[in-house]
N, C-alpha and C positions, 0 to 999 in steps of 0.2 A: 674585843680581845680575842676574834680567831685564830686559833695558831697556837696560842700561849696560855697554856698550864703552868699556875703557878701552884708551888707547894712548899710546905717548910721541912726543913730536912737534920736531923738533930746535930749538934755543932760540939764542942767541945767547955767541958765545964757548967752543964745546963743552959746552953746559948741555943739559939736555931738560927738557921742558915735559908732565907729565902733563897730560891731558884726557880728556875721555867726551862720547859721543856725545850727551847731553842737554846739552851745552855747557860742564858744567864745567870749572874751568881748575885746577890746584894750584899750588905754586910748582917754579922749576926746580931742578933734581938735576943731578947731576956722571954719571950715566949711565942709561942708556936702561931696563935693568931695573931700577935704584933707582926711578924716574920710575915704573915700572908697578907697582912692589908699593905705594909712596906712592898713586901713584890708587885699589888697590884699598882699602887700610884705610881713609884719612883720607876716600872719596867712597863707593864703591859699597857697604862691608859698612855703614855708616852710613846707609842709606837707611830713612826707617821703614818698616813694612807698609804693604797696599795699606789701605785705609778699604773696609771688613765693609759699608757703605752706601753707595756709590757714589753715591746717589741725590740723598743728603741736601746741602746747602748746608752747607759747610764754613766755620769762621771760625778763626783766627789766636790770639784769645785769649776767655779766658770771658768778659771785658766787652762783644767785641766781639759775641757770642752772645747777651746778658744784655739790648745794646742794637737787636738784631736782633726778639729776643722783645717787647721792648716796643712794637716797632716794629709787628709785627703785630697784636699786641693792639689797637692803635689805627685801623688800619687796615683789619682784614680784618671783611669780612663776617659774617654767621651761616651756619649749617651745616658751616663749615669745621672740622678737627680741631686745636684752638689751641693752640700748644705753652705749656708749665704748669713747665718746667725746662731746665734745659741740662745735659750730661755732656762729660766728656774721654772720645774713642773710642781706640781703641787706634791708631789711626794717628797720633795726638798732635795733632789740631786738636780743635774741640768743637763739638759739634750740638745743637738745639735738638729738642725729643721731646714729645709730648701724654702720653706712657705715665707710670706714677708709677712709683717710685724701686723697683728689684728685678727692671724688667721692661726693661730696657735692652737693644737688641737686641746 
């Protein structure tokens, strides 16, 4: 759970309002420690991993990788390292890679 502070936050009508310090919001609970166990399962144990490639440009979905690849195909220079596929990383977005299928970082 690094990163994410969860806290209950008092709400309207004697409700509480789970939230975390990355702004998300849940809905309101009838008390203050219902509100914090709710933020921890439904937000913080739910977070995926951190992305193993920080480096790499991340996309949403494999079309949007698929149309990203084409994109430099067309675009880019020679001598560059051109990417030839795309993968799902374990942080659940997808990156585009020059390496062939086996050697995935």
């Amino acid at each position: 759970m690094s990163g994410h502070v969860i806290t209950a936050q008092p709400a309207a009508r004697n409700r509480w309002l789970p939230t975390c310090s990355c702004g998300w919001a849940g809905c309101t609970t009838r008390s203050a420690k219902t509100a914090l166990r709710v933020g921890h399962e439904d937000h913080a144990q739910r977070q995926p991993p951190p992305c193993p490639t920080p480096g790499k440009k991340r996309f949403k979905t494999r079309d949007k990788a698929e149309a990203e690849m084409r994109l430099f195909w067309r675009t880019s220079g020679k001598g560059k390292a051109m990417p030839t596929r795309v993968y799902e990383c374990p942080c659940g977005r997808w990156h585009t890679t020059s390496k062939p299928l086996g050697r995935v970082p």
